[in-house]
DOKOLMI-674905 format. One record per residue (C-alpha): residue number from 1; x, y, z. Coordinates in steps of 0.2 Angstrom, whole numbers, plus 5000, padded with zeros to 4 digits. Layout:
REM DOKOLMI-674905
> NUM;X;Y;Z
...
***
This chain:
REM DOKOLMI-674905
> 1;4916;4943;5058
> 2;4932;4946;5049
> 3;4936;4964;5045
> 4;4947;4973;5037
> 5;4950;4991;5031
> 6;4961;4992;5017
> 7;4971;5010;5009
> 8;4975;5014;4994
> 9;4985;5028;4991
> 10;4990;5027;4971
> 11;4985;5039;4957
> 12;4983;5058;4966
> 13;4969;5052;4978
> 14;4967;5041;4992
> 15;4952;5027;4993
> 16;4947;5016;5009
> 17;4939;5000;5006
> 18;4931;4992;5021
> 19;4929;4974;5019
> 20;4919;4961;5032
> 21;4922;4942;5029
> 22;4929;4945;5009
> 23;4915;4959;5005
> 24;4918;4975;5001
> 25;4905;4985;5013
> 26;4910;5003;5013
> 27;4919;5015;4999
> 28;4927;5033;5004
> 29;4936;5042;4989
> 30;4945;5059;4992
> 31;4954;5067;4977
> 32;4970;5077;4983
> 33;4963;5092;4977
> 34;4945;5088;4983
> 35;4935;5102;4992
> 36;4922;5091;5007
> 37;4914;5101;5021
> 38;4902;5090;5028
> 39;4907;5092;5046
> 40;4915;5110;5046
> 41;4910;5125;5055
> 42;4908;5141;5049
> 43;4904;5159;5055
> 44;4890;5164;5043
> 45;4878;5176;5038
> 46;4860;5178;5038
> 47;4853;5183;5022
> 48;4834;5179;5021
> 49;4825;5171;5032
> 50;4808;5162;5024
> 51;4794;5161;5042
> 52;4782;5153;5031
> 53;4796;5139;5027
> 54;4802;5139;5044
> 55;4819;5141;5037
> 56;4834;5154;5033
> 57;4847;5154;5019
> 58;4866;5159;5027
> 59;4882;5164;5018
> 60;4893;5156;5023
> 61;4907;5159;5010
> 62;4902;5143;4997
> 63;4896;5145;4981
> 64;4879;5140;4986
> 65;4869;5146;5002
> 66;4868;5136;5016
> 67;4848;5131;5023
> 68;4845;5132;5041
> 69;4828;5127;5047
> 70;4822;5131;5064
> 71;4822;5112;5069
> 72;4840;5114;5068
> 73;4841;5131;5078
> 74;4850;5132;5095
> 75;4848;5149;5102
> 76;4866;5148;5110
> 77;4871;5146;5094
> 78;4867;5167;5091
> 79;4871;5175;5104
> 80;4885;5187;5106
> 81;4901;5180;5101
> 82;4908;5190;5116
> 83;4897;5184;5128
> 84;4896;5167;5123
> 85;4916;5165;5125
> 86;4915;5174;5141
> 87;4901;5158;5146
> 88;4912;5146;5140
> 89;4928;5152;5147
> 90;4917;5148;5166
> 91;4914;5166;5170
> 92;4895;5167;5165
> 93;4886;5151;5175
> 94;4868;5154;5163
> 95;4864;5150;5145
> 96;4851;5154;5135
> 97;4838;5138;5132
> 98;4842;5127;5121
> 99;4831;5126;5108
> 100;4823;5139;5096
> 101;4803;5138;5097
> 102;4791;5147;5086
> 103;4794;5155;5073
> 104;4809;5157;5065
> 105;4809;5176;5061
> 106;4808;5180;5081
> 107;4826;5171;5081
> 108;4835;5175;5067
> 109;4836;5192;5056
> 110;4844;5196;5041
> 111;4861;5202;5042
> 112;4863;5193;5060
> 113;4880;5181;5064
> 114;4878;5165;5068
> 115;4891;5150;5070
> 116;4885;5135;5060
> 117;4891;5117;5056
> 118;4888;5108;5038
> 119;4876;5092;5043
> 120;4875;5089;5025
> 121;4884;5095;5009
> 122;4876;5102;4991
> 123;4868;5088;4984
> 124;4863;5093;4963
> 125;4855;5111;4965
> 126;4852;5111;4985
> 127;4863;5121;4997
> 128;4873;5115;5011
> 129;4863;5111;5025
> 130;4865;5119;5042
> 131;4864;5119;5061
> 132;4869;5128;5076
> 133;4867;5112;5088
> 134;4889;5112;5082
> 135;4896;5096;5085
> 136;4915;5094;5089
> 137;4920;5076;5086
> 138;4933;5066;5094
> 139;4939;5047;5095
> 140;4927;5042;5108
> 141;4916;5057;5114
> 142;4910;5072;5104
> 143;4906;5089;5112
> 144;4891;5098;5109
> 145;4892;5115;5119
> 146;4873;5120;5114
> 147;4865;5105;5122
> 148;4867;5100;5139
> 149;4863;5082;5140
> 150;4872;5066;5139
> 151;4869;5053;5127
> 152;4877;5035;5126
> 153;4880;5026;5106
> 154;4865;5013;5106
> 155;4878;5000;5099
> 156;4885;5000;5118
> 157;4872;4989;5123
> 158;4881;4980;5142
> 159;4873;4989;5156
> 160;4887;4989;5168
> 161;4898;4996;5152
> 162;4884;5010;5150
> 163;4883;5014;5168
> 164;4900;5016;5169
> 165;4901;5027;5153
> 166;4889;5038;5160
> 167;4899;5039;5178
> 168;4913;5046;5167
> 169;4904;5059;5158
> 170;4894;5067;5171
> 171;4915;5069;5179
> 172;4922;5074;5162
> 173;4907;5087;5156
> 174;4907;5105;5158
> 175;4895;5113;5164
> 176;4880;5116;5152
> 177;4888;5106;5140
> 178;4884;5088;5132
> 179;4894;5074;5127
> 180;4889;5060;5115
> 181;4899;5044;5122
> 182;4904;5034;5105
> 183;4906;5016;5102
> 184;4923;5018;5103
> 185;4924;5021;5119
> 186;4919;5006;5125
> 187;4931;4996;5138
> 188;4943;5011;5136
> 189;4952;5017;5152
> 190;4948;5033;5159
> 191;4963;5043;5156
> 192;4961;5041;5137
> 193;4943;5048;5139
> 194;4949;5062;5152
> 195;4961;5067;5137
> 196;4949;5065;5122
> 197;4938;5080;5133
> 198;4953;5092;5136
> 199;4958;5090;5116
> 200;4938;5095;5111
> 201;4939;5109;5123
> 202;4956;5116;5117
> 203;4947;5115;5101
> 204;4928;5121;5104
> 205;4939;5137;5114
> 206;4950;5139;5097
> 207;4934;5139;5085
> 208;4928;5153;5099
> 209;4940;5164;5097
> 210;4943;5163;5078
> 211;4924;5166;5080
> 212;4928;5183;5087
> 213;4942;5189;5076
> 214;4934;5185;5058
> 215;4922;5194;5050
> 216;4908;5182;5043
> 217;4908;5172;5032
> 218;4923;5161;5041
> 219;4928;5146;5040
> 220;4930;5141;5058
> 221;4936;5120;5060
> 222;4939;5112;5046
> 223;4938;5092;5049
> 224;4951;5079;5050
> 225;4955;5072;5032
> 226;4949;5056;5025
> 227;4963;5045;5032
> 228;4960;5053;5050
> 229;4942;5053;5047
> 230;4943;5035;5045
> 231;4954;5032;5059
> 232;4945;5041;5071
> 233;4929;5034;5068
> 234;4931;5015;5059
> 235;4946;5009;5068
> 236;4941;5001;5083
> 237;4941;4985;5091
> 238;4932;4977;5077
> 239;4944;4978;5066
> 240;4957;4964;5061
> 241;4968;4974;5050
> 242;4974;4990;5044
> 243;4982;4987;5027
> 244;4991;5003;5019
> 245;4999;5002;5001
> 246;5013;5014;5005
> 247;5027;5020;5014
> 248;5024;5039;5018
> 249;5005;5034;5022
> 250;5010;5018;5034
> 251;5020;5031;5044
> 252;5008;5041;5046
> 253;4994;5028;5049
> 254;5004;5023;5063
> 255;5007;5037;5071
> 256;4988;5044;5070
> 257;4985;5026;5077
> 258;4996;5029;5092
> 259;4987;5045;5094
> 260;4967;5038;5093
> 261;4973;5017;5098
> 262;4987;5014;5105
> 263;4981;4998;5109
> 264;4977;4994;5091
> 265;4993;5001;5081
> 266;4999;4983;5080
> 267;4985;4979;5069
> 268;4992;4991;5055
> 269;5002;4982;5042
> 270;5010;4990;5026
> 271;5005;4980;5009
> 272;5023;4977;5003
> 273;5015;4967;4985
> 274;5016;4970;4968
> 275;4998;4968;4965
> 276;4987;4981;4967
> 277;4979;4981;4985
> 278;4960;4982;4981
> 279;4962;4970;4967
> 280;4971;4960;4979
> 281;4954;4957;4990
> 282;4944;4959;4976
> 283;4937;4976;4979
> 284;4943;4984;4962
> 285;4929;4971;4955
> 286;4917;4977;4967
> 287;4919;4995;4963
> 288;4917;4992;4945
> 289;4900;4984;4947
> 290;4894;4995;4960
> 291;4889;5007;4942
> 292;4877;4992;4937
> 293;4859;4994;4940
> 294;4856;4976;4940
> 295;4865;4968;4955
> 296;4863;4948;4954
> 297;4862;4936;4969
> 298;4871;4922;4972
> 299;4856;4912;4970
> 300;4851;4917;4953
> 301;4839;4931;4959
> 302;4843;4948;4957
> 303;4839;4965;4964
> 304;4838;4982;4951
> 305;4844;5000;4960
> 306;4837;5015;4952
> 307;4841;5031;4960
> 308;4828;5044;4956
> 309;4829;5066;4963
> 310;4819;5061;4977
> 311;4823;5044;4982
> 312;4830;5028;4977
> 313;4818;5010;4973
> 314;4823;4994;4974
> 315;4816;4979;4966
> 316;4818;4962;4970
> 317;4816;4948;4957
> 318;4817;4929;4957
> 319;4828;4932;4939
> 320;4834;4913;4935
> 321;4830;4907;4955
> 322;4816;4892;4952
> 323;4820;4886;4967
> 324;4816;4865;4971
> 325;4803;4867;4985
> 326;4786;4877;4985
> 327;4783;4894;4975
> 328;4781;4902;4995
> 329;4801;4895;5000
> 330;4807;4901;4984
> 331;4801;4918;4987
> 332;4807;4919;5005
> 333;4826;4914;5000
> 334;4825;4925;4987
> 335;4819;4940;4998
> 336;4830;4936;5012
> 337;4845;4935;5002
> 338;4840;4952;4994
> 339;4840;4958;5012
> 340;4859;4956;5015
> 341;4862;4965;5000
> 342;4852;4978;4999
> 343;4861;4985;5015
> 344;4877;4983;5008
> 345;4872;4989;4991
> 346;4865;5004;5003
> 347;4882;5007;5012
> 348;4894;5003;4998
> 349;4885;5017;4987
> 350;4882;5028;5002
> 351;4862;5031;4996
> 352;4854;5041;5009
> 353;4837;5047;5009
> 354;4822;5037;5006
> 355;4822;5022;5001
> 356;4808;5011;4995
> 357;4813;4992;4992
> 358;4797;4981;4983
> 359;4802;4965;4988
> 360;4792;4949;4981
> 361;4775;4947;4988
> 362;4775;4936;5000
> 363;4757;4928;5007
> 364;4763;4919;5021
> 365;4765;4932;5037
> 366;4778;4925;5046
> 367;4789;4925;5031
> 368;4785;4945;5028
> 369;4791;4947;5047
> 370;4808;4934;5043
> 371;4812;4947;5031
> 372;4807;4963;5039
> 373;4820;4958;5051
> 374;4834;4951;5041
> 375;4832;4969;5032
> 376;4834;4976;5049
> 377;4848;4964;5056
> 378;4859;4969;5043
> 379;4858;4988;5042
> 380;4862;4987;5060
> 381;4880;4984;5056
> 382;4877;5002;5046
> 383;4888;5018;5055
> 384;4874;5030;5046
> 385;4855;5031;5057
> 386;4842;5021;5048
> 387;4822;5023;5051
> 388;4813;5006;5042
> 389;4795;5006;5042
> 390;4784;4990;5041
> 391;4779;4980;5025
> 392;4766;4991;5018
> 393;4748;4984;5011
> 394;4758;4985;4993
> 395;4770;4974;4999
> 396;4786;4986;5001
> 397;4796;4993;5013
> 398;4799;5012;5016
> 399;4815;5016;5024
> 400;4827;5032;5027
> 401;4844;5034;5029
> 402;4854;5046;5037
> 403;4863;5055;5022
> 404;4878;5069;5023
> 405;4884;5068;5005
> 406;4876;5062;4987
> 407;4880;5043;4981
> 408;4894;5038;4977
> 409;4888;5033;4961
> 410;4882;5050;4959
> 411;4899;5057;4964
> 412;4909;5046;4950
> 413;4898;5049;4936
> 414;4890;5061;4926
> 415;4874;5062;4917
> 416;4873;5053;4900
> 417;4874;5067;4888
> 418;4864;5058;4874
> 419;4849;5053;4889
> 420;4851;5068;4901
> 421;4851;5055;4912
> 422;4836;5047;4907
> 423;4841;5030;4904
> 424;4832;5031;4887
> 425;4834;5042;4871
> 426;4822;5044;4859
> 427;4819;5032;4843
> 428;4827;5039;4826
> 429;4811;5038;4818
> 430;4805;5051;4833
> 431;4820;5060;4830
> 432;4817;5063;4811
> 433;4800;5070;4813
> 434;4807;5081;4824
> 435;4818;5090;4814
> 436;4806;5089;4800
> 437;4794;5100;4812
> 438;4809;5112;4816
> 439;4815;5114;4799
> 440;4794;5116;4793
> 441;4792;5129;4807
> 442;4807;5139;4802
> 443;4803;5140;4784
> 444;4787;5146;4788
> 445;4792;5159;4798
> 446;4805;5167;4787
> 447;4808;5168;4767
> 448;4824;5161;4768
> 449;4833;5151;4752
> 450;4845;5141;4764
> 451;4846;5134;4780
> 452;4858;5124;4789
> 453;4852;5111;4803
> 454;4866;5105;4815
> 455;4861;5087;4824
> 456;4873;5071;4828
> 457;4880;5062;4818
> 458;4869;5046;4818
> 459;4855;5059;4815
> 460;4863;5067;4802
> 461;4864;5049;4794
> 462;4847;5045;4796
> 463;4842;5060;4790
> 464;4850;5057;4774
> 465;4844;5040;4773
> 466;4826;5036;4779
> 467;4822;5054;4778
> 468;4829;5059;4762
> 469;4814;5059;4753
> 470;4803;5067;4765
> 471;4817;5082;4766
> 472;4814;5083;4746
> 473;4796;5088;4747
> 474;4802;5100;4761
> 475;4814;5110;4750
> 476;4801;5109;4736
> 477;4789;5117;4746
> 478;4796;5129;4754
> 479;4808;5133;4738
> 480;4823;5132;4750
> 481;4840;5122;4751
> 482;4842;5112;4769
> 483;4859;5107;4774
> 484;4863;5093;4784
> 485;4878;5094;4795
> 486;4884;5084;4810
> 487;4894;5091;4826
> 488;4899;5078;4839
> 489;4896;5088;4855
> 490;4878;5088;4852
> 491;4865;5077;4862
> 492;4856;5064;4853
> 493;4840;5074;4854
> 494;4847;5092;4851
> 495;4845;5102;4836
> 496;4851;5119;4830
> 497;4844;5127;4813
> 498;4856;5143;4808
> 499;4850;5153;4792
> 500;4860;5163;4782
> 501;4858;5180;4793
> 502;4868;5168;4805
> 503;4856;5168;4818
> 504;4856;5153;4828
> 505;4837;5142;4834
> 506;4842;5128;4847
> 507;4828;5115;4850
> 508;4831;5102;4863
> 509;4822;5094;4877
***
């Protein structure tokens, strides 16, 4: 498989398309002035903590307050910050078990410290979300001083390449610490792993004592940038080509390179053409239709995205597919072809969540398994954890995907201010008798000679238009003068009556 991972550095932000055999797969965007902290660890605050919820809010310096739930309670992760660098430092041999059992309330109190690390940013009106299980990641191990076990990437899947792996961690672990070996470590030579583990202790022994000289909230780490970020953890043996657009970002591409790969700087290469990078490779194309809720196949079927509060559908249809065999093989190709790209619809939008994909019945169950595991096949090429369930009764899939920021989609657009994000506004005819209700109601409840309503303009239009007549009887009835004006800033549906005391009625959904 072909793969490339291409940087585009134009315009005040930086944007990393990775592409696999000509497709664009994966999307990272980070404005210059953007603020991310997925990743980062805080010294924070506990300001309520919700037993019946099993959970606890903590400040930790952000706009919105961070959940921690007790699943993601290590007990290590509360101690005394004195003690716990004198532990770490080798001079206590003990520490505390590892995880928090019960409830929630017997760990944690109001008011108490507690270093934390952001598994997932704010997403719409959620918090942060928390642990104390802090992970430190480098290129090919990650450190996590709260939990003493070993684990190996399940992408590593040679037995010899695994055993070996795990010869080198029990040598390179601390004690009661844990390492995660990543995929990148694979076939790597020792001395590089040996180094990876001093660079993470040097770090986790920084974050400790920063941990003891700030008052909470802190920011402790911060994580790498997006270009590092990406480096670190994409650029492996996998990877045919690093292509960079510019001068100043090449030179530092290759020198972060020679830090995390050596043996893979020669793959980065500087885009020295005119033409735009991603246009070059078709991705600027990509990008724009990744906003399209309607995504066709290449054989005339086509799959509808629709991203809802609590999770995201996808529906399959056959769209202008006929097919030239039987209804049951037309069906199959369609679905199976859906399959593919779904999950890179899935990773190049960056949903996360769950996930429920109706794909065309299917009556023949050998085919329902083809697909099941074509579905399954591809998201395995996915970095993010995935859980897919079996084909349900209804015929759909439920799946999950690990999730540490909103969509991307989400992230680049906003909602529809005449819909509210709906997808739909309301018919003119609805519109009218609406206002003719407010304007009815307003009258009634006040002896006014005058009022002025304030809707959009096409309102305003129709208003004076199809509902001219019926506004008429209005002002005859209510011996009162309605004035019609327009203001552009105003929804589709919202309306404002303002009578001559200048006090102001919004109605809107």
């Amino acid at each position: 498989m072909q793969k490339e991972i291409l940087v585009d550095t134009s315009l005040g932000e930086v944007r990393i398309a990775v592409v696999e055999n000509g497709k664009l797969v994966e999307l990272y965007l980070e404005h210059e002035d953007a603020t991310h902290y997925a990743g980062d660890i805080f010294k924070g605050r506990v300001e309520d903590v919700l037993p019946g919820l099993g959970s606890a809010f903590v400040n930790i310096g952000h706009e919105k307050r961070g959940l921690l739930h007790a699943s993601d309670v290590v007990t290590t992760g509360i101690e005394d910050v004195d003690e716990l660098f004198l532990s770490q430092a080798g001079i206590a041999a003990t520490l505390p078990s590892p995880k928090a059992r019960g409830d929630i309330a017997d760990v944690l109190q109001p008011g108490q410290n507690v270093i934390v690390q952001v598994t997932k940013e704010s997403i719409g009106d959620k918090g942060p979300k928390l642990t104390t299980a802090v992970a430190v990641p480098g290129r090919y191990l990650v450190l996590t001083p709260y939990v003493d076990r070993v684990n190996i990437s399940s992408r590593i899947d040679d037995e010899e390449e695994r055993a070996r792996l795990r010869r080198l961690a029990d040598e390179v672990k601390p004690q009661s610490h844990g390492l995660i070996i990543r995929t990148a470590a694979q076939g790597v030579e020792s001395e590089l792993i040996f180094r990876d583990m001093e660079d993470l202790l040097d770090t986790w022994r920084l974050i400790l004592k920063k941990s003891e000289r700030k008052r909470a909230p802190a920011l402790l780490y911060k994580d790498k940038d997006l270009l590092e970020r990406v480096l670190r953890d994409e650029f492996t043996g996998h990877v045919d080509t690093f292509i960079v657009d510019s001068l100043d970002a090449y030179g530092r591409v290759t020198a972060l390179a020679e830090k995390y790969a050596p043996q893979l700087a020669p793959r980065v290469r500087l885009y020295e053409d005119d033409h735009p990078l991603l246009d070059a490779y078709g991705a600027e194309a990509e990008i724009d239709r990744m906003f399209r809720r309607r995504v066709w196949l290449r054989s005339g079927g086509y799959i509808v995205i629709d991203e809802a509060e609590a999770l995201v559908a996808v529906d399959v249809n056959t769209g202008r597919f006929l097919g030239r065999a039987d209804h049951e093989e037309t069906i199959l190709k369609t679905n199976l072809e859906a399959a593919a790209e779904i999950a890179r619809q899935v990773r190049l939008r960056n949903i996360g969540g769950i996930i429920i994909i109706d794909f065309i019945d299917m009556t023949v169950p050998e085919n329902k398994e083809l697909v099941l595991e074509a579905l399954r096949e591809h998201m395995a090429r996915d970095r993010a954890r995935s859980k897919i369930l079996e084909l349900s009764e209804l015929g759909m899939v439920e799946m999950t995907r690990q999730r540490q920021r909103g969509s991307l989609v989400s992230a680049l657009s906003r909602a529809c201010p005449y819909c509210r994000g709906r997808g739909s506004v309301p018919d003119l005819d609805v519109l009218g008798a609406k206002v003719e209700r407010e304007i009815a109601r307003h009258l009634r409840n006040a002896a006014l000679e005058e009022i002025t309503v304030v809707v959009h303009p096409r309102v305003k239009n129709f208003l004076e238009t199809a509902f001219a007549e019926r506004l008429s009887r209005l002002e005859l009835e209510h011996d009162a003068h309605v004035n019609v004006v327009s203001r552009e800033d105003l929804a589709l549906d919202d309306v404002e009556i303002v009578d001559p005391l200048r006090r102001t009625r919004k109605y809107a959904e």
